[in-house]
ZAKOL-343431 format. One record per residue: residue in three letters; chain; x, y, z of N, C-alpha, C in turn. Coordinates in steps of 0.02 Angstrom, whole numbers. Last residue first. Layout:
residues N
residuo;cadena;n_east;n_north;n_up;ca_east;ca_north;ca_up;c_east;c_north;c_up
ALA;A;X;Y;Z;X;Y;Z;X;Y;Z
...
This chain:
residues 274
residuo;cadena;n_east;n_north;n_up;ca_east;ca_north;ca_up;c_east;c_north;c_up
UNK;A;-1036;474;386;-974;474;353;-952;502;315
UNK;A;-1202;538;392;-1118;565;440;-1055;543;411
UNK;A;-1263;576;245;-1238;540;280;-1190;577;301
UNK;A;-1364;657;107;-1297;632;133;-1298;583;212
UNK;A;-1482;642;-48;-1462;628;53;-1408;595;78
UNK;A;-1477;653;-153;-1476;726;-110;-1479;693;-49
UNK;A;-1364;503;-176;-1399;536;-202;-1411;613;-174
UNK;A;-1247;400;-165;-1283;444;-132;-1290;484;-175
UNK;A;-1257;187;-188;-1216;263;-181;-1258;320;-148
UNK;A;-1258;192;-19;-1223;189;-78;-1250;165;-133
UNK;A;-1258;241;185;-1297;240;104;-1229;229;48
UNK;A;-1302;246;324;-1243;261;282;-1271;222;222
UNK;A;-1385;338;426;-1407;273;397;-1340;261;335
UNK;A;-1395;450;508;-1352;403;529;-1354;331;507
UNK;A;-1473;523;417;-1391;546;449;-1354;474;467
UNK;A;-1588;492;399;-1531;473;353;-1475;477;392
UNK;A;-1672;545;529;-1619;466;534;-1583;476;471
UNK;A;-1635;724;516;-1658;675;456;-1631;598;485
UNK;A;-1660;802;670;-1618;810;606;-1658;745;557
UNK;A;-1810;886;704;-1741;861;714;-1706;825;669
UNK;A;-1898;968;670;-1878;995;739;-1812;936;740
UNK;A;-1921;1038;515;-1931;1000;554;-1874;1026;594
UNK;A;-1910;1121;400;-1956;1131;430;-1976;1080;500
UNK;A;-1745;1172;413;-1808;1196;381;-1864;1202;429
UNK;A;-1647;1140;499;-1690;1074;475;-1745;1121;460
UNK;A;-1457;1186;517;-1542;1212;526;-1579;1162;480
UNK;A;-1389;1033;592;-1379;1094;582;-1440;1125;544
UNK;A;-1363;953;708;-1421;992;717;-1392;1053;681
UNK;A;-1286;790;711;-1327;846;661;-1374;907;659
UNK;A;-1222;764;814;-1283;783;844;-1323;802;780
UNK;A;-1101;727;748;-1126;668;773;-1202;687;816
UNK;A;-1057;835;706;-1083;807;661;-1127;717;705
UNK;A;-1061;990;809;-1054;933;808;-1088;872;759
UNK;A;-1047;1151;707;-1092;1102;743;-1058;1035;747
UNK;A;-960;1192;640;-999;1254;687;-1049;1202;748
UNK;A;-892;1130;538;-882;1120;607;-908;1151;666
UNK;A;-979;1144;427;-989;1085;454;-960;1080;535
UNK;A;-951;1313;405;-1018;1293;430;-1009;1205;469
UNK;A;-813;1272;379;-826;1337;450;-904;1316;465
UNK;A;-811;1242;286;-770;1188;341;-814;1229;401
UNK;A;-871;1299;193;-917;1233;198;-862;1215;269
UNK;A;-775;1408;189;-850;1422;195;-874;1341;224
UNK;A;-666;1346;132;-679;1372;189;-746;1383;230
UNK;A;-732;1332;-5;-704;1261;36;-713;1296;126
UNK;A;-736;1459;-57;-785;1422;-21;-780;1373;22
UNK;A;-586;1494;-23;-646;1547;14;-701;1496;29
UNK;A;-544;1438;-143;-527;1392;-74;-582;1451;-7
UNK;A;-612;1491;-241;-612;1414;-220;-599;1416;-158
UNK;A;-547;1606;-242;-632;1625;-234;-646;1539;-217
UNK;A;-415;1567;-252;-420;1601;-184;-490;1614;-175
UNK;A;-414;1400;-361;-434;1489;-333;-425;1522;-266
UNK;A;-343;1278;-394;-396;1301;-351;-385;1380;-316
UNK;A;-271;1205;-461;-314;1251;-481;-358;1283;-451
UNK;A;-185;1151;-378;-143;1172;-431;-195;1245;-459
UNK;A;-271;1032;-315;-241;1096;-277;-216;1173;-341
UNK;A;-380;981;-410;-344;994;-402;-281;1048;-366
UNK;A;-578;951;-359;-515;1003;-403;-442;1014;-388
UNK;A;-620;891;-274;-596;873;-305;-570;909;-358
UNK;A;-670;979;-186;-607;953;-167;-595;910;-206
UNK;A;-819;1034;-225;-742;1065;-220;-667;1041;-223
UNK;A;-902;904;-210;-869;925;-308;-806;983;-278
UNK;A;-886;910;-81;-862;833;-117;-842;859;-187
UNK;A;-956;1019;-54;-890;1016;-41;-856;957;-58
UNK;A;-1085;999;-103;-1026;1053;-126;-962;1051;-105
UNK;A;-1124;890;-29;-1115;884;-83;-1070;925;-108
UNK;A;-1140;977;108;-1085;923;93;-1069;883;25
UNK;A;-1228;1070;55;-1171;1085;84;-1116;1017;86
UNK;A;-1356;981;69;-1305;1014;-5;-1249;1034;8
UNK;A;-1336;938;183;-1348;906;123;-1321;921;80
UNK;A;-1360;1060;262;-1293;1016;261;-1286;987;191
UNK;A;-1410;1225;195;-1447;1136;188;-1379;1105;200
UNK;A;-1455;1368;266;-1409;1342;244;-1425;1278;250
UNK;A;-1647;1407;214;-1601;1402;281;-1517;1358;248
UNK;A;-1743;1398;154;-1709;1431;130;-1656;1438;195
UNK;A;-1823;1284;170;-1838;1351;198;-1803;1390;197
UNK;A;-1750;1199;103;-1739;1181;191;-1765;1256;211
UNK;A;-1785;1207;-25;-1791;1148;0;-1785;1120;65
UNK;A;-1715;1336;-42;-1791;1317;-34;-1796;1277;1
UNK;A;-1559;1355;48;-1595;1323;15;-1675;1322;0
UNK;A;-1393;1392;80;-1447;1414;63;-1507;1406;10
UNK;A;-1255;1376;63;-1281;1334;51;-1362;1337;76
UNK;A;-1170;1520;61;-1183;1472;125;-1230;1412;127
UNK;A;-1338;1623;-14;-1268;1593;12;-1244;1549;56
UNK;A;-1472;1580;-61;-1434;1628;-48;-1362;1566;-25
UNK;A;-1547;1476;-123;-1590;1545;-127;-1530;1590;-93
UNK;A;-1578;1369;-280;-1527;1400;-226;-1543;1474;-212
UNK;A;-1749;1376;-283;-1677;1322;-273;-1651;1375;-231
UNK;A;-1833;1516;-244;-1836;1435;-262;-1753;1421;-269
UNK;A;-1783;1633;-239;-1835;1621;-187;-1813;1535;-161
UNK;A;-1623;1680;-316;-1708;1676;-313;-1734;1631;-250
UNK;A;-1506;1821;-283;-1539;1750;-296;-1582;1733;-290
UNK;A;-1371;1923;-409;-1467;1917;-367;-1448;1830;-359
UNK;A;-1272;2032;-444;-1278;1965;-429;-1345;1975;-398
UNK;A;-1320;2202;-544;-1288;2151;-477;-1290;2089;-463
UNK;A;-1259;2214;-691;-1307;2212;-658;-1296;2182;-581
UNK;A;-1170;2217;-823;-1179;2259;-773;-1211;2270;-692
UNK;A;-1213;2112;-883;-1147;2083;-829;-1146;2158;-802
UNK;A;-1320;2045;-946;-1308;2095;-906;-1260;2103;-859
UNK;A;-1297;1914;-1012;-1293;1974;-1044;-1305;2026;-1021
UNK;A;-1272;1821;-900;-1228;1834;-958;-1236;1886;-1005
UNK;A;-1333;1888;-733;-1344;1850;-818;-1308;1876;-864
UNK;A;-1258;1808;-611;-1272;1863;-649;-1300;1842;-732
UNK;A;-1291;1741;-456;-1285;1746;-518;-1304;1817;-541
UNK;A;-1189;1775;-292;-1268;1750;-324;-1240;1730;-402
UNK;A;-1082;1798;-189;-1082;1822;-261;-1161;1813;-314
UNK;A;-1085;1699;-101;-1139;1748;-75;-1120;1801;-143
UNK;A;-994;1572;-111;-971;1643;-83;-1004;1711;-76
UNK;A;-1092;1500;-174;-1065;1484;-106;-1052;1539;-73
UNK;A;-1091;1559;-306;-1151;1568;-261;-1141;1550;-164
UNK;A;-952;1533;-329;-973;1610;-346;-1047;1621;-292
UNK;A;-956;1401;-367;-910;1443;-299;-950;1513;-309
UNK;A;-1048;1373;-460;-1064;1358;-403;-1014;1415;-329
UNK;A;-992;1452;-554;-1063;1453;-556;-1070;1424;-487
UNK;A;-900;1362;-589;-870;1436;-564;-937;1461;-551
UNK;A;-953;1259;-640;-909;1251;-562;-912;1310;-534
UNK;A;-1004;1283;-736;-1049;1292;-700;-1004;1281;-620
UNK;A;-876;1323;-826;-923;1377;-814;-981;1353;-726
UNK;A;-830;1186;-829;-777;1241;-782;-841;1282;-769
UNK;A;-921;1124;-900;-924;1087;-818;-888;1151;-782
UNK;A;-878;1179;-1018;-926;1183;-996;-946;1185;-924
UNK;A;-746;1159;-1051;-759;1215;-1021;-829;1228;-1011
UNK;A;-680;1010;-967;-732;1021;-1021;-750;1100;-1004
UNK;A;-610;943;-880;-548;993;-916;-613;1027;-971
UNK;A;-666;841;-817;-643;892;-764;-636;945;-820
UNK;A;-722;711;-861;-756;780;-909;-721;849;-873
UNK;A;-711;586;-804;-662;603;-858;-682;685;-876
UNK;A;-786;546;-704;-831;532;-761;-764;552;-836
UNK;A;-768;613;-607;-749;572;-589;-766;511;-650
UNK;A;-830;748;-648;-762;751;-663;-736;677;-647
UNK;A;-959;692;-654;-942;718;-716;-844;729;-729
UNK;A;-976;708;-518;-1006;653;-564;-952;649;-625
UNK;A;-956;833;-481;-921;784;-445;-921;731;-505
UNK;A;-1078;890;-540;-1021;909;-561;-948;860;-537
UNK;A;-1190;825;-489;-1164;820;-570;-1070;831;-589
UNK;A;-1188;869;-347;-1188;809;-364;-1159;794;-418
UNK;A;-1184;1009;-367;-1114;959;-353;-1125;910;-368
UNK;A;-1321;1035;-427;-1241;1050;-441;-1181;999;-428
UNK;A;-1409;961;-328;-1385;944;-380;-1353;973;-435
UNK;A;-1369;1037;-214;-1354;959;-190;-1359;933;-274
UNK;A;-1396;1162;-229;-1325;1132;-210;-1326;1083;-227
UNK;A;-1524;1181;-386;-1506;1189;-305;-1424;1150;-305
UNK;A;-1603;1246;-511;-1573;1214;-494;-1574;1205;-408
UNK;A;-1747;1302;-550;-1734;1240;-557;-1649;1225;-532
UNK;A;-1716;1445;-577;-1755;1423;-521;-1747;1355;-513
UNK;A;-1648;1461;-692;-1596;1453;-626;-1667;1444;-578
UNK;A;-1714;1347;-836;-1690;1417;-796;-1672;1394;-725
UNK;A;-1752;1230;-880;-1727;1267;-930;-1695;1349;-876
UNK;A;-1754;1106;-742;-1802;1119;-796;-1747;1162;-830
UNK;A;-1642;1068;-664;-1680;1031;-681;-1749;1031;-729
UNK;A;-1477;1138;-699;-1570;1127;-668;-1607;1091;-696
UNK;A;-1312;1195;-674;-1340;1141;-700;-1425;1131;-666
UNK;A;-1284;1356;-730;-1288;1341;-671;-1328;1248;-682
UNK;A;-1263;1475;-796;-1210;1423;-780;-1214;1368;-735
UNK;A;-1360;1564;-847;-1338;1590;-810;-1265;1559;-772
UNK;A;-1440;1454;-916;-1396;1536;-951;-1363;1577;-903
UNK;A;-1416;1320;-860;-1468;1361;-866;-1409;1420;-878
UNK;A;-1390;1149;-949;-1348;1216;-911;-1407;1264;-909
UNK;A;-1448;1044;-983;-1433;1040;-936;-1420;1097;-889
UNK;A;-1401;990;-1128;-1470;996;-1125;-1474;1016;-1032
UNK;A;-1241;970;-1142;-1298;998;-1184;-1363;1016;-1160
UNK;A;-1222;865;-1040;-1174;971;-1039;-1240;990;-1085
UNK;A;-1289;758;-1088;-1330;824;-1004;-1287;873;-1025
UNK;A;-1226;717;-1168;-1300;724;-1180;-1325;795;-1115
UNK;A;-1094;703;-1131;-1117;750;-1172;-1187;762;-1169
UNK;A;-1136;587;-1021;-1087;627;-1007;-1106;710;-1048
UNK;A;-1171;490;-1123;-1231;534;-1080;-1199;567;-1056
UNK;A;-1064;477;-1197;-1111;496;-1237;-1172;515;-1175
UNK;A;-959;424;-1092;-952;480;-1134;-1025;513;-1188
UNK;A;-1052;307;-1072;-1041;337;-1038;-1023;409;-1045
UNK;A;-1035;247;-1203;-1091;245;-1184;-1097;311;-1126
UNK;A;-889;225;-1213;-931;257;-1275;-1006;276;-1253
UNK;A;-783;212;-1087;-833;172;-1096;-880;224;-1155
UNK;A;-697;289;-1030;-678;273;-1067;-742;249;-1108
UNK;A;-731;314;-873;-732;370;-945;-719;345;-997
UNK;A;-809;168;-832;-758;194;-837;-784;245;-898
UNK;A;-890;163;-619;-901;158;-717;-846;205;-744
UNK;A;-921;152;-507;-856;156;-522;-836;138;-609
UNK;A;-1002;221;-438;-1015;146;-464;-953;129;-473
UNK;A;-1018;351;-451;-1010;335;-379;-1000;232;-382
UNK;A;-1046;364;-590;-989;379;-565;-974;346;-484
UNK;A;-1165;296;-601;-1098;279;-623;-1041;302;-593
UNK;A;-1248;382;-533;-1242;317;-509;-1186;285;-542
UNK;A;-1244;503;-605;-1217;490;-536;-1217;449;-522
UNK;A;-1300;447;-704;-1250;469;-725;-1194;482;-629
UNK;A;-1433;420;-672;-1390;361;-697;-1343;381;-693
UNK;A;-1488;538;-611;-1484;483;-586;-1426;429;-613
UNK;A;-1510;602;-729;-1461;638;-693;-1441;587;-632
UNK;A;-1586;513;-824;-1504;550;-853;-1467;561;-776
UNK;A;-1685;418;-712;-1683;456;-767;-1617;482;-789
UNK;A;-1714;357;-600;-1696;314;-660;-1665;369;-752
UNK;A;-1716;442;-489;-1679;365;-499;-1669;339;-540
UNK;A;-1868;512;-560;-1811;517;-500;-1791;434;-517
UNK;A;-1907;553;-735;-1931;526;-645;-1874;508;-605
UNK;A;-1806;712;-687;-1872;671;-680;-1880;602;-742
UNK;A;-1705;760;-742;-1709;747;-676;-1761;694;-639
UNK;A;-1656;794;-866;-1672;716;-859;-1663;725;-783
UNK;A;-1682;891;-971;-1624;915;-901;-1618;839;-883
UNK;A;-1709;783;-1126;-1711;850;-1077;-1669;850;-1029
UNK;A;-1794;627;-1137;-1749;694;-1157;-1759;734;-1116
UNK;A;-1791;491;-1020;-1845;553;-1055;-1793;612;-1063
UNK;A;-1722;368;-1003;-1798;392;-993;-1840;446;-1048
UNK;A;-1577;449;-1037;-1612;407;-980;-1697;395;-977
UNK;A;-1473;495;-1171;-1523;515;-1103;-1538;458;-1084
UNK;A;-1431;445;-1290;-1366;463;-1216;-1408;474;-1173
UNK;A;-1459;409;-1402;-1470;476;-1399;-1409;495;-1343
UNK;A;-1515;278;-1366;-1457;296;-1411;-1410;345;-1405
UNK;A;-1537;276;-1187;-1567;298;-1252;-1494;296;-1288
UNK;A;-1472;153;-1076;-1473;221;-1102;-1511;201;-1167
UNK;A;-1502;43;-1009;-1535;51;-1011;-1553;119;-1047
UNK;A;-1372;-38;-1004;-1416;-74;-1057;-1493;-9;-1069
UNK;A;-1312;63;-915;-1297;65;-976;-1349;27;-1027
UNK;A;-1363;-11;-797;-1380;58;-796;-1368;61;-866
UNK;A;-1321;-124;-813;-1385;-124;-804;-1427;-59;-813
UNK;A;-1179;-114;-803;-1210;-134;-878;-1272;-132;-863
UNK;A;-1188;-68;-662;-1159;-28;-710;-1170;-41;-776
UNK;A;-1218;-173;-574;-1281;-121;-576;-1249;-74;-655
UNK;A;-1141;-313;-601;-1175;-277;-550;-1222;-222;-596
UNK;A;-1013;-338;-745;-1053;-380;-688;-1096;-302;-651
UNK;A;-939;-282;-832;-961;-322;-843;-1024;-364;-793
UNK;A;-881;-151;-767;-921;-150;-838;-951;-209;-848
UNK;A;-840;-203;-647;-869;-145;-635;-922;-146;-699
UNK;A;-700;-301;-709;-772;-318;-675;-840;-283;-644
UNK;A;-612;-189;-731;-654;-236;-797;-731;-279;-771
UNK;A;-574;-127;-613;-626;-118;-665;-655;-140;-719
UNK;A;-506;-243;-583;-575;-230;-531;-627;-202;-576
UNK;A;-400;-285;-673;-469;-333;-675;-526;-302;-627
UNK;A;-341;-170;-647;-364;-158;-708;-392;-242;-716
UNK;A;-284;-182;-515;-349;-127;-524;-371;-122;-602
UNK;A;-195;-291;-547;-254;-299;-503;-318;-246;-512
UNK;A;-118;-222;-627;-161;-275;-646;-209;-299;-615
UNK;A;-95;-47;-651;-83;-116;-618;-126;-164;-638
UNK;A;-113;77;-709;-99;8;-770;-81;-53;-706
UNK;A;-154;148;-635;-174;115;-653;-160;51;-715
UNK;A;-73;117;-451;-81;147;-524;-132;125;-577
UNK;A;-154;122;-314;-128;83;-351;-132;109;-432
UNK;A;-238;162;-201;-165;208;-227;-146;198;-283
UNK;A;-288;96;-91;-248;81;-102;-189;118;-146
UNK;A;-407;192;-94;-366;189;-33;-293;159;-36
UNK;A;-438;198;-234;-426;276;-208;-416;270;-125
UNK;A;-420;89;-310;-409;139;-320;-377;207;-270
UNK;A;-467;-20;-202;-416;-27;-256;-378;41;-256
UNK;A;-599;35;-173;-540;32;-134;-490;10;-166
UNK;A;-646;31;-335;-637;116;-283;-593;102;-206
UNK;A;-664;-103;-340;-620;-99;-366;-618;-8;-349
UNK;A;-722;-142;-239;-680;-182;-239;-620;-129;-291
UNK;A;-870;-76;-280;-819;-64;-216;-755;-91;-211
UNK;A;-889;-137;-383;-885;-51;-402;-830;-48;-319
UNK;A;-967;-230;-381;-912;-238;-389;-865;-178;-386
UNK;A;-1090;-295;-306;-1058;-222;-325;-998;-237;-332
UNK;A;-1124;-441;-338;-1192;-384;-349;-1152;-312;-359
UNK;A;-995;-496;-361;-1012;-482;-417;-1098;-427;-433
UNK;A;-857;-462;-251;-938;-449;-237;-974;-443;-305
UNK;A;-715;-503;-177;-744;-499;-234;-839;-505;-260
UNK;A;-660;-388;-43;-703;-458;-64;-742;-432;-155
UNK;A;-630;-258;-5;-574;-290;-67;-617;-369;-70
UNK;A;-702;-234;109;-701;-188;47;-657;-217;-11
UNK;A;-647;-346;182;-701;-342;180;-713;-302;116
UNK;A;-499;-285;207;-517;-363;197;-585;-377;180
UNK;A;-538;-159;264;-519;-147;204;-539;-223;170
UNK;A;-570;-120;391;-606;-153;343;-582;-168;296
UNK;A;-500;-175;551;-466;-170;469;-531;-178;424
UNK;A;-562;-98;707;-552;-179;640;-524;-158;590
UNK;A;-597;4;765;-603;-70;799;-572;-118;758
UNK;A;-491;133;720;-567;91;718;-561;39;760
UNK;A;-406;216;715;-448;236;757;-518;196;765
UNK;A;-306;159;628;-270;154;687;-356;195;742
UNK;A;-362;193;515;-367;121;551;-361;132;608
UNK;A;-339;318;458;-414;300;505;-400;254;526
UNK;A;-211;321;395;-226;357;468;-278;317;508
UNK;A;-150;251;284;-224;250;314;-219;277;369
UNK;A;-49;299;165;-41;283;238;-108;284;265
UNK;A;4;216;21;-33;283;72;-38;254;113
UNK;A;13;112;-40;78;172;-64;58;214;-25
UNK;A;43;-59;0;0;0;0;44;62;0
């Protein structure tokens, strides 16, 4: 092993012996601890049968048997709807699957959403304008998409810079009034600090921890002083509160979501304490 696991030394057990079992329902795990605990290059041989078994076996040719020619999911368009099965669903489920960029199928819904996806303002929604978007499915895509091969696409850059910009209480501007002040709307993302409809417009962990999964994966090399502001932003809100009490603001309810402490895979708009 080429990295050093810190966490062991704080658990009860070694999972790893468990996460490296050859599992033909997910195979996707075997071969992301491979990857991204173990380290292992990729022309190794071991991590280049995990992923051969990722395309061939479990949920990842199941998801693929099921694309349109076209590259969508179900039903043309933003493909948010119907939930789980549709473009924006599959495409996060690959990635978190451990489906390869390489794969013709993959690259072709990859394109299908930059196309049909962006609202004019940069921002990835679920219908044609910025009321339709929110955090949790920004990052989600955008995470998706770079773990998907698409990091360097100046599309995915626009809506990244679309996301830090709103983190940092900058809002949106519309591309052809760049005179005009940043604003944000009521619906989705309604203000800064991960500020949400969807939680009464109160800062949403949820999304907040989504945003900070698509942040940190940007390369140190590239990451902005308006980047690392937000990253900051999301450390300063998650540690404001103890994560093992989740009480960070719950809209409309009096206590936090059991998701919290239900650990999930892959993940969709509901995060988890790990």
């Amino acid at each position: 092993m080429s990295k050093e696991i810190d966490w062991r030394g704080i658990l009860r057990n070694d999972p790893t012996g468990w996460l490296l079992e050859e599992d033909r329902a997910i195979p996707g795990v075997r071969h992301i601890t491979l990857r991204d605990l173990y380290d292992l290059p990729q022309d190794d041989s071991e991590l280049v049968k995990a992923a051969q078994a990722v395309m061939k076996t479990g949920p990842v040719p199941v998801i693929l048997d099921a694309q349109d020619p076209e590259g969508f999911w179900v039903k043309e368009g933003p493909g948010y709807n119907p939930k789980y099965r549709s473009t924006v669903w599959s495409l996060i489920a690959l990635a978190q699957l451990g489906a390869s960029p390489d794969d013709p199928r993959v690259r072709r819904g990859c394109e299908y959403y930059l196309e049909h996806a962006i609202s004019k303002e940069g921002a990835f929604t679920t219908t044609t304008s910025l009321s339709g978007s929110a955090y949790c499915l920004t990052r989600n895509l955008i995470a998706a998409l770079i773990d998907l091969g698409l990091y360097s696409d100046a599309r995915l850059q626009v809506v990244l810079q679309w996301l830090v910009r709103a983190t940092n209480g900058q809002g949106s501007r519309q591309s052809d009034e760049s005179n005009k002040p940043p604003f944000y709307l009521k619906s989705g993302v309604s203000g800064p600090n991960f500020e949400c409809s969807a939680n009464n417009r109160l800062p949403c962990a949820w999304g907040g921890l989504k945003v900070m999964r698509a942040l940190t994966r940007i390369p140190e090399r590239d990451r902005t002083p308006q980047i690392n502001q937000a990253i900051k932003t999301g450390t300063d809100f998650f540690f404001s509160r103890d994560p093992a009490d989740a009480d960070y603001p719950m809209g409309w309810s009096e206590k936090p979501n059991r998701s919290w402490w239900k650990f999930g895979y892959p993940i969709f708009y509901i995060s988890d304490m790990l």
